[in-house]
DOKEPA-333567 format. One record per residue (C-alpha): residue number from 1; x, y, z. Coordinates in steps of 0.05 Angstrom, whole numbers, plus 5000, padded with zeros to 4 digits. Example, Ala and Ser with C-alpha at 12.3 -4.5 7.8 and 13.67 -1.06 7.14 Angstrom:
# DOKEPA-333567
REC   i    u    v    w
REC   1 5246 4910 5156
REC   2 5273 4979 5143
//
This chain:
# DOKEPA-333567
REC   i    u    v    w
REC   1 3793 3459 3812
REC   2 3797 3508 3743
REC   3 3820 3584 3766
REC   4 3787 3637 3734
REC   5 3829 3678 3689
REC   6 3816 3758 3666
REC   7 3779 3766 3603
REC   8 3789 3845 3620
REC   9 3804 3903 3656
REC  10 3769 3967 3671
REC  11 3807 4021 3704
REC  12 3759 4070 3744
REC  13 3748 4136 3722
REC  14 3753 4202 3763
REC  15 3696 4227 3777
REC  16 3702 4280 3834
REC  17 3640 4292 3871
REC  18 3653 4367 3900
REC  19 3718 4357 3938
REC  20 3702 4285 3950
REC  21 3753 4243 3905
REC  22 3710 4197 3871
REC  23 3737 4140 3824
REC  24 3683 4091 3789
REC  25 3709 4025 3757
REC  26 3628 4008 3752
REC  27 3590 4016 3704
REC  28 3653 4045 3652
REC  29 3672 4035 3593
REC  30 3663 3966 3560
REC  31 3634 3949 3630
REC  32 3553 3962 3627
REC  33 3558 3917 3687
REC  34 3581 3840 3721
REC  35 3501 3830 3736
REC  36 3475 3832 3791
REC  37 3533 3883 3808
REC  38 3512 3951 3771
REC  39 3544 4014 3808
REC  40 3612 4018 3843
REC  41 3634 4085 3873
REC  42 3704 4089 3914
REC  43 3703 4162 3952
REC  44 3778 4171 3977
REC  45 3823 4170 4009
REC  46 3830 4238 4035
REC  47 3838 4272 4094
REC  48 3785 4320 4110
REC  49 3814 4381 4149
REC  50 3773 4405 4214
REC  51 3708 4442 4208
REC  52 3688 4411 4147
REC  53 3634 4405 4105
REC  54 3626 4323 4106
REC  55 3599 4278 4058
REC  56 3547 4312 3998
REC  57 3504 4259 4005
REC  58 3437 4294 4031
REC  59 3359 4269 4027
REC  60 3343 4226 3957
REC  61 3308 4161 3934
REC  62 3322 4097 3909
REC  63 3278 4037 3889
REC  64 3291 3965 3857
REC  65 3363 3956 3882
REC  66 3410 3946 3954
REC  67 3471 3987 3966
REC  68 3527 3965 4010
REC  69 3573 4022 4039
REC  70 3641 3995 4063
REC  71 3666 4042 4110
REC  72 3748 4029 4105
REC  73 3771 4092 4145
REC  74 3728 4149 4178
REC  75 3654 4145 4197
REC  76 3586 4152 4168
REC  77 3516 4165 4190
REC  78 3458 4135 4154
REC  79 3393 4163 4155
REC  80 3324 4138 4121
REC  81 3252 4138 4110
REC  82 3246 4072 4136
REC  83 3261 4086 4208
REC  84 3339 4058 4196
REC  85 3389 4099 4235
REC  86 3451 4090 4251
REC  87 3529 4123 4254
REC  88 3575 4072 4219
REC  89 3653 4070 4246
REC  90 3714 4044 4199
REC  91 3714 3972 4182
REC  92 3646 3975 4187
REC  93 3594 3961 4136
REC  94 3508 3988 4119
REC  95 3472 3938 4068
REC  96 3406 3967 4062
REC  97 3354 3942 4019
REC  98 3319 3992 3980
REC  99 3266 3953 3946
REC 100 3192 3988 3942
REC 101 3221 4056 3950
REC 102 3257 4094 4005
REC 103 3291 4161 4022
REC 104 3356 4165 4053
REC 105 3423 4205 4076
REC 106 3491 4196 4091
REC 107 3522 4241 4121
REC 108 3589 4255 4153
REC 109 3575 4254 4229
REC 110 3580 4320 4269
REC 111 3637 4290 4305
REC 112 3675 4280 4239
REC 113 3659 4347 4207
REC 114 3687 4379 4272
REC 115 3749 4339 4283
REC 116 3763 4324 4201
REC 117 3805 4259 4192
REC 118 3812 4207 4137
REC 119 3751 4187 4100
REC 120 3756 4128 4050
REC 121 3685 4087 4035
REC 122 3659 4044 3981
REC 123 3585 4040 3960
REC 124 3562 3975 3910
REC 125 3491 3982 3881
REC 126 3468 3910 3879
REC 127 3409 3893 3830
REC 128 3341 3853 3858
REC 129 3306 3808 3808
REC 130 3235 3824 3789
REC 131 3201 3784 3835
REC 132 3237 3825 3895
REC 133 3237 3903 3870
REC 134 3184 3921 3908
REC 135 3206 3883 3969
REC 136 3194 3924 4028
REC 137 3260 3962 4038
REC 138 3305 3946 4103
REC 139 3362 3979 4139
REC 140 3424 3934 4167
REC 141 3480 3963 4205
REC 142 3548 3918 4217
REC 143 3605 3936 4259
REC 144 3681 3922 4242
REC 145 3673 3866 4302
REC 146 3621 3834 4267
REC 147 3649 3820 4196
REC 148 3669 3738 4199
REC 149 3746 3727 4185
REC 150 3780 3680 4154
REC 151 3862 3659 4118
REC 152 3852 3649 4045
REC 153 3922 3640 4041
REC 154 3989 3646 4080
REC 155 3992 3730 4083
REC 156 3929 3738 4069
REC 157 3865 3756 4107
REC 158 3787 3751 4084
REC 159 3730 3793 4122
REC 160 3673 3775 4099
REC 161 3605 3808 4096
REC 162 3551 3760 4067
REC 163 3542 3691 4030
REC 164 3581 3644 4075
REC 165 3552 3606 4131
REC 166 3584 3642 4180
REC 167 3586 3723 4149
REC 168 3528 3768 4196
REC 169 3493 3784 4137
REC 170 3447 3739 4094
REC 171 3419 3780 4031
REC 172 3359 3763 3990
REC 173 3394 3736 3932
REC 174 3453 3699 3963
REC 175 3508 3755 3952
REC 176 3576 3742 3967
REC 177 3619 3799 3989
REC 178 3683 3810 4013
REC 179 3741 3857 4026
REC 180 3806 3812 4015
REC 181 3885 3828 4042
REC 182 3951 3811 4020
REC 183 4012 3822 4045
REC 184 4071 3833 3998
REC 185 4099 3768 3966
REC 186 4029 3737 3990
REC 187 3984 3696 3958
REC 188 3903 3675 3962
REC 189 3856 3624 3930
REC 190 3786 3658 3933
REC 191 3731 3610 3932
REC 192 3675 3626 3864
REC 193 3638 3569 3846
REC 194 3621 3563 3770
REC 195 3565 3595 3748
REC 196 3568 3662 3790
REC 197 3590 3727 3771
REC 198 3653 3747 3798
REC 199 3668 3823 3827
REC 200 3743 3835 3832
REC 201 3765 3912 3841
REC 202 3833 3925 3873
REC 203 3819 3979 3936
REC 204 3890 3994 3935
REC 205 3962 3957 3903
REC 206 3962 3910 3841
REC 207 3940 3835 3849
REC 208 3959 3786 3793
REC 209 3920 3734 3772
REC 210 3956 3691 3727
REC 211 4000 3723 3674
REC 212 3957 3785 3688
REC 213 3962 3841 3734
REC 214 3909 3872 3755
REC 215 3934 3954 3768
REC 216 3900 3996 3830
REC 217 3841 4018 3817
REC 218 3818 3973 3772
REC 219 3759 3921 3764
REC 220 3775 3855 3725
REC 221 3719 3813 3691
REC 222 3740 3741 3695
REC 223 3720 3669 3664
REC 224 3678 3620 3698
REC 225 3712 3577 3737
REC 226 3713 3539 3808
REC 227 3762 3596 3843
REC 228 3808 3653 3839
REC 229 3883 3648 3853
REC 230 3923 3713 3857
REC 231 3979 3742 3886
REC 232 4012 3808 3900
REC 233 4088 3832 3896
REC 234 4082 3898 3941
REC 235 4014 3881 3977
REC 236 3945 3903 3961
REC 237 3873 3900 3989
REC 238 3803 3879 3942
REC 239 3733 3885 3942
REC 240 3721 3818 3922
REC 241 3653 3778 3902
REC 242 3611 3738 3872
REC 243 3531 3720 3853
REC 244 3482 3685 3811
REC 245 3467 3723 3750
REC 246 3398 3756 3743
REC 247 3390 3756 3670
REC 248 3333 3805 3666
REC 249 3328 3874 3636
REC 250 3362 3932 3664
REC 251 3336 4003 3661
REC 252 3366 4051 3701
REC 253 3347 4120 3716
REC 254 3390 4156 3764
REC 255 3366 4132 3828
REC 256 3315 4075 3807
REC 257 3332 4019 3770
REC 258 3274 3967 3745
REC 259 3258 3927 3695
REC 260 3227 3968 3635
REC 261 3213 4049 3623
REC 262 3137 4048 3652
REC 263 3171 4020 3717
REC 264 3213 4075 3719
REC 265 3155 4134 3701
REC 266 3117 4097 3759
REC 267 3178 4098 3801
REC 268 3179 4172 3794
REC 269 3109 4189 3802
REC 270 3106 4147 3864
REC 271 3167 4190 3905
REC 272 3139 4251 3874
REC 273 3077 4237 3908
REC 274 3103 4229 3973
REC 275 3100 4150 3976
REC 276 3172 4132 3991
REC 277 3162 4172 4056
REC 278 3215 4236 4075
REC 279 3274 4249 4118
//
């Protein structure tokens, strides 16, 4: 088996949204993107303090693309065109397929905004090839309870989302994802079979793979290889991945991402006429 070593690393930059600490190792400098993976935002942590004003997120579109929202601490309720509802608790995870067009919130629950608490959530915009932009979009809820579990390693712990036989989620283009822990002085060997992009973005702690240490905060593009073999002096947690490359043109503009600029003026005319529906 040949381990996968870092090419690079990409610290995330600050990017507050209103008071909602916002770091974003994806897209950044020197990283456009690890296709299919295009967007990563990591809100938090923070405590919010009672009677707050919750999450910014209100009503707005997307087309040609999935997110996945990790909740790691707090709640959040999801809202959308589509008729997908649902409030989200920590540990807990929404993959929701965007595809032909939709309109959709998420908010912090009333609960929440009352009572304040710690809020720390991840949301990864995941590309669809071509063939599946205008797939008809879809709404999937998972609990903490739900996410399959597994040892990667002595000290360490794998819950995993989608693309193993046994995760509750199957996506359209055979995603892999994961959120990886390792206990101080711990080590794991992470499973990325040759061909497939690999996402690797340390949630909290340093990992080091190899001779190289990977700092908090931080994505690391990696060779091709059959696995990934790290470790961790003081303990750290990772949003961890992998998938088939897509290979096709990216445009992106601000909520819509397809495949060339006339996609994108029809993407625009379509939710301005009413056709992704309304919240």
């Amino acid at each position: 088996m040949s381990n996968r070593e870092v090419i690079s690393l990409h610290v995330a930059t600050r990017d507050d949204i209103r008071d909602l600490i916002t770091r974003r190792p994806l897209p950044g400098p020197g990283l456009p993107q690890i296709d299919p993976f295009l967007f990563l935002n990591h809100h938090g942590p923070q405590t919010y303090p009672a009677n707050n004003d919750g999450l910014p997120f209100g009503p707005h579109p997307h087309r040609g693309f999935e997110t996945v929202t990790f909740i790691l601490a707090g709640s959040l309720a999801h809202h959308d065109s589509g008729s997908g509802a649902s409030v989200v608790e920590a540990g807990g995870v929404q993959w929701m397929t965007a595809g032909s067009g939709l309109v959709h919130a998420e908010l912090s629950p009333e609960r929440f905004r009352r009572s304040g608490g710690a809020l720390e959530i991840l949301q990864l915009w995941i590309n669809l090839p071509a063939r599946l932009k205008m797939t008809d979009p879809a709404y999937v809820p998972l609990a903490a309870a739900e996410m399959s579990k597994s040892e990667p390693g002595c000290g360490a712990s794998m819950l995993t989302v989608s693309g193993t036989d046994d995760a509750p989620f199957r996506s359209l283009t055979d995603v892999m994802l994961a959120i990886v822990s390792i206990e101080p002085g711990s080590r794991a060997v992470l499973p990325a079979p040759p061909g497939r992009n690999v996402l690797f973005y340390t949630i909290d702690g340093e990992a080091d793979i190899g001779k190289e240490t990977v700092p908090e905060h931080t994505a690391a593009r990696l060779t091709d290889g059959d696995q990934v073999e790290c470790s961790s002096a003081g303990g750290c947690r990772i949003l961890f991945g992998h998938a088939e490359p897509i290979g096709e043109p990216v445009v992106a503009h601000g909520p819509f991402v397809m495949n060339t600029e006339a996609e994108i003026a029809q993407a625009i005319h379509d939710y301005q006429a009413g056709r992704f529906g309304g919240l």
